[in-house]
C-alpha positions in Angstrom: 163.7 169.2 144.8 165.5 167.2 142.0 164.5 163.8 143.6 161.5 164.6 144.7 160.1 165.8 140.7 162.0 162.4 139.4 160.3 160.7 141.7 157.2 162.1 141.0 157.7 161.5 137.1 158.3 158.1 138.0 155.2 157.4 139.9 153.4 158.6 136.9 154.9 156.7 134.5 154.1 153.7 136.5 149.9 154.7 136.9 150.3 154.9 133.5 151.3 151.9 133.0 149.2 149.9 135.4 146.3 151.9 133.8 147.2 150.9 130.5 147.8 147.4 131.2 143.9 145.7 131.5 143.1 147.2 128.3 146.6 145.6 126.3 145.7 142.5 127.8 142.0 142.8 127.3 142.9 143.5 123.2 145.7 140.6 123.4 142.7 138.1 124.4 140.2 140.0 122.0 142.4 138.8 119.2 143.5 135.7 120.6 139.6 134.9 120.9 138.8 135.8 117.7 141.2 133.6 116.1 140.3 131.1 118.0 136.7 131.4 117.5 135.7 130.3 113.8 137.7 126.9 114.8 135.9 126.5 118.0 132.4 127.0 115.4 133.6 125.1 113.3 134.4 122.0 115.8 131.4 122.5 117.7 129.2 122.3 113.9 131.1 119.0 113.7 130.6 117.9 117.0 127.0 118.4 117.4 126.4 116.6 114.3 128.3 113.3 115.1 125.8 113.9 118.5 123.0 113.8 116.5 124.1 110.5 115.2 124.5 108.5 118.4 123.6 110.5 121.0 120.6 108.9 123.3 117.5 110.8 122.2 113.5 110.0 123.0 112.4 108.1 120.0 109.8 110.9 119.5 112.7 113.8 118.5 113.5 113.5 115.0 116.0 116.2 114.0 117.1 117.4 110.2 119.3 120.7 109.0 120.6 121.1 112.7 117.3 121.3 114.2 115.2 119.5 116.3 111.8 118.7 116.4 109.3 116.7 118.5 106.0 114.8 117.6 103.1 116.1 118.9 102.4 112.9 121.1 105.3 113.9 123.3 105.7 116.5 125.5 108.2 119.2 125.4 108.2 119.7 128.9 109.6 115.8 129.4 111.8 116.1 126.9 113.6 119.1 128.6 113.3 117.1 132.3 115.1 114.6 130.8 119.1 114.3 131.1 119.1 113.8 127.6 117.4 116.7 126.8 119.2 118.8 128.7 122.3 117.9 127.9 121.4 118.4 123.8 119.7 122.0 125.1 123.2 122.5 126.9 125.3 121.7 123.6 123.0 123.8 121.1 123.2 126.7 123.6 127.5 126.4 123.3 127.4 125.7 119.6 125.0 128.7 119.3 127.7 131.0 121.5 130.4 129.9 119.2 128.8 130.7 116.0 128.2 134.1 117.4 131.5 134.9 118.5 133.0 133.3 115.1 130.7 136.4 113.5 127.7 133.8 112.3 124.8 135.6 113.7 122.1 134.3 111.7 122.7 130.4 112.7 123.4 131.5 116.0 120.1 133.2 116.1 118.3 130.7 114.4 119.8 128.1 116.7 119.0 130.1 120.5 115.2 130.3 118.5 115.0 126.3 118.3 116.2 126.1 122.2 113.7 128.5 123.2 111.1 126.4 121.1 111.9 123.9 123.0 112.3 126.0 126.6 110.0 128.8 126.4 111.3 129.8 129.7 115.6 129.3 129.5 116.0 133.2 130.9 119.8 132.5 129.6 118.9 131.8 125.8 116.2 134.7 125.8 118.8 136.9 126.8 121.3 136.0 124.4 119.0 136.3 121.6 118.2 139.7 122.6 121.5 140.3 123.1 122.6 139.3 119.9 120.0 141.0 118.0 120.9 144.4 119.6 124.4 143.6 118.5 123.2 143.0 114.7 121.1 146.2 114.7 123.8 148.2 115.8 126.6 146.7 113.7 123.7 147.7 110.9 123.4 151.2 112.4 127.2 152.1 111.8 126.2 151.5 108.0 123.1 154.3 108.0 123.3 157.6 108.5 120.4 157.2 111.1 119.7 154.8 113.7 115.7 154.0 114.4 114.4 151.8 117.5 110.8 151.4 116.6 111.9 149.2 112.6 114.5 147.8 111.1 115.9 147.9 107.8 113.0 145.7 106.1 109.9 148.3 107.8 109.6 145.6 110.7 109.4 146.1 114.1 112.7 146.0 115.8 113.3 142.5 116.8 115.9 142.8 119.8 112.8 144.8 121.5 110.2 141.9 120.2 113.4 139.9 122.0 113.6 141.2 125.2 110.0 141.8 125.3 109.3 138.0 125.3 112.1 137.7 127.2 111.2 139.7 129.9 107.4 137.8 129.9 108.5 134.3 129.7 111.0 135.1 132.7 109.7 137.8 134.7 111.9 137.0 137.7 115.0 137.2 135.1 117.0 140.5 136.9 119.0 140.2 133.8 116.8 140.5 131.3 115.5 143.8 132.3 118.4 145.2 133.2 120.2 144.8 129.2 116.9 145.6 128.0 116.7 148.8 130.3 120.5 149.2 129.3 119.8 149.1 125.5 116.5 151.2 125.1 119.0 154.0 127.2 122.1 153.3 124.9 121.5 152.1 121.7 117.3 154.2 121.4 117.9 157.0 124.0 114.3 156.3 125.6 115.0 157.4 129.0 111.8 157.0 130.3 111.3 153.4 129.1 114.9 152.7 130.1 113.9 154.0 133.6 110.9 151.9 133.6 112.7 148.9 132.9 115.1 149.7 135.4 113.1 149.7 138.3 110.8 146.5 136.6 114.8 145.0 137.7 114.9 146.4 141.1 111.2 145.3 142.0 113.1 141.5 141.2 116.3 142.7 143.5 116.2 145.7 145.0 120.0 146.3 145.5 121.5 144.1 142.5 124.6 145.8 142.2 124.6 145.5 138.3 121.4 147.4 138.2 122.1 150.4 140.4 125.4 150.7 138.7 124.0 151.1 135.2 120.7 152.7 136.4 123.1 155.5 138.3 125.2 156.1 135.2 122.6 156.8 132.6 121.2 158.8 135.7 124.5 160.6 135.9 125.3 161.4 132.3 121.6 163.0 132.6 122.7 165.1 135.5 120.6 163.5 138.1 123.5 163.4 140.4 121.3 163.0 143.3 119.9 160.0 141.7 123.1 158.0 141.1 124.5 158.8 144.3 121.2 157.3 146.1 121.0 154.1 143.2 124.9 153.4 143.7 124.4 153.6 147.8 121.3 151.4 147.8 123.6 149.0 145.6 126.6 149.4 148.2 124.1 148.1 150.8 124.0 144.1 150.1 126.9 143.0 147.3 129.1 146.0 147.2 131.2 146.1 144.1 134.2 147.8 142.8 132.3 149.3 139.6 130.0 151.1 142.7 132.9 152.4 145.2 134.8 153.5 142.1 131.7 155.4 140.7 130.5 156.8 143.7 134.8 157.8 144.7 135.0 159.8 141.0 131.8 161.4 142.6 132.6 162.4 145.8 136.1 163.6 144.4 134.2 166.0 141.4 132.0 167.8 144.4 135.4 168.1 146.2 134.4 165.9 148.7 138.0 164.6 149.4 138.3 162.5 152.7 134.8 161.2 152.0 136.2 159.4 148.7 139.6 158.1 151.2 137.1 156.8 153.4 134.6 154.8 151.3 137.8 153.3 149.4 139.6 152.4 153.2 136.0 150.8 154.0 135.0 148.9 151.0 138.7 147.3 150.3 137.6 144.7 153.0 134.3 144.1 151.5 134.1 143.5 148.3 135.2 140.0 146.9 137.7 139.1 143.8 141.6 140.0 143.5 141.3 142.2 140.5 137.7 144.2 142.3 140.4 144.8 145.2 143.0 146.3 142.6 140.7 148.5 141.1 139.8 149.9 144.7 143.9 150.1 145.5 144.2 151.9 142.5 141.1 154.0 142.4 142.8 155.0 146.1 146.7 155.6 145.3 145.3 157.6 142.4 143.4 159.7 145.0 146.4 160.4 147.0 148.7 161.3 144.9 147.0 163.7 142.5 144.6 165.8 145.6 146.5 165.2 148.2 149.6 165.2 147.6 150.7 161.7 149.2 153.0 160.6 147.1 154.3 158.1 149.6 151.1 156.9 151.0 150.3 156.1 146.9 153.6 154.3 147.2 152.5 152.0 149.5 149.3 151.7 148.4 150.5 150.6 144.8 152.6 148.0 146.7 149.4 146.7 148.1 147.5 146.6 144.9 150.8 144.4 143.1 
């Protein structure tokens, strides 16, 4: 009995601390990024600058404060057909990342606007505008007592939805786009029924995108439309499946006590889904399983040994 309990304690320590460990490595890169960051900016300011200077550019783009701007006699549609061209669209859209991770939203928003005046239609840059002006209203929310979707501070419309409304126009076909516009009118303005909407404007694009049905299941969930997410993370288990979906749908089958139907989808998506840390999460997901409902502590042994 004595062996058996220290054995158990030690098995638990050591869930713990594989548990524990993506998340003290996720915060060690967090901080390592974020020191890293302003002196990335700051080098790609410089950088991009000195391009400017000697770079090859049509003789019909002038550029002044960082920007660029074309004549009317030329075409913006050659000019981002050219190499040229797209190699400066390439470097603004970097130096416009790094700003925003260095914390300077403004330039970095400023600069994804000029791409996009240049490329109506780079799905990429219209998401990370919208992105990023969802990140500034929130970071403005934590400052309010109140949070409001439909204006900002100055009376204005909100502009990550004017974002990820033109987004979603210019690149209808962008999957992504609707799905972080779907994800933010559910999270950040708790529209359901527009978030819903937008969901399935995603799945019309891809009807099993395993990104989609996993977040369209959760906000489905955590309404209690369990039905729902089971169906949405299935359909997504169909074509790509995905760790994020066998774990979800595991935690589910486990909470309606549906035991050996949780051992089974782990056992047959372990050989299906693709990436060394997706497998570990399964392994995981699975030695947790058998050791705290059925009581396996050498079968979640063996599986840890599998997972390391």
């Amino acid at each position: 009995m004595h062996k058996f309990l220290s054995k158990w304690i030690f098995l638990t320590f050591l869930f713990a601390t594989l548990l524990s460990l993506p998340n003290k490595i996720d915060s060690l890169l967090s901080y390592t990024r974020q020191r890293n960051s302003r002196t990335m900016a700051s080098l790609f300011s410089r950088r991009w600058k000195t391009i400017r200077q000697w770079s090859v550019i049509p003789s019909s783009v002038t550029s002044d404060n960082d920007s660029i701007h074309l004549d009317n006699n030329d075409s913006k549609g050659e000019f981002i057909k050219n190499k040229e061209g797209k190699n400066k669209i390439l470097f603004m859209f970097q130096t416009a990342k790094a700003k925003e991770n260095a914390g300077h939203w403004r330039e970095a928003a400023n600069l994804f606007r000029e791409i996009l005046s240049l490329d109506h239609t780079d799905a990429h840059t219209h998401l990370a505008l919208a992105r990023l002006e969802a990140k500034q209203e929130r970071s403005l929310w934590k400052t309010i007592s109140h949070r409001n979707c439909e204006v900002n501070d100055n009376n204005n419309r909100s502009q990550a939805r004017d974002a990820f409304e033109i987004g979603s126009q210019q690149c209808p076909e962008s999957v992504h786009i609707w799905q972080a516009w779907a994800r933010y009118e559910a999270e950040s303005c708790q529209d359901i029924v527009l978030a819903r909407e937008l969901f399935n404007k995603a799945l019309e694009v891809e009807d099993s995108n395993p990104y989609v049905c996993h977040s369209f299941g959760l906000m489905e969930k955590r309404r209690g439309n369990v039905k729902e997410a089971k169906r949405l993370w299935e359909q997504g288990l169909e074509k790509q499946p995905t760790a994020a979906l066998v774990c979800s749908l595991g935690e589910l089958f486990i909470e309606e006590k549906k035991l050996k139907e949780a051992r089974n989808l782990y056992r047959n998506y372990l050989k299906q889904v693709k990436g060394e840390r997706q497998i570990t999460e399964i392994y995981l997901a699975s030695a947790w399983l058998e050791e705290r409902y059925f009581r396996n502590s050498r079968r979640a042994k063996e599986i840890m040994e599998l997972a390391l």
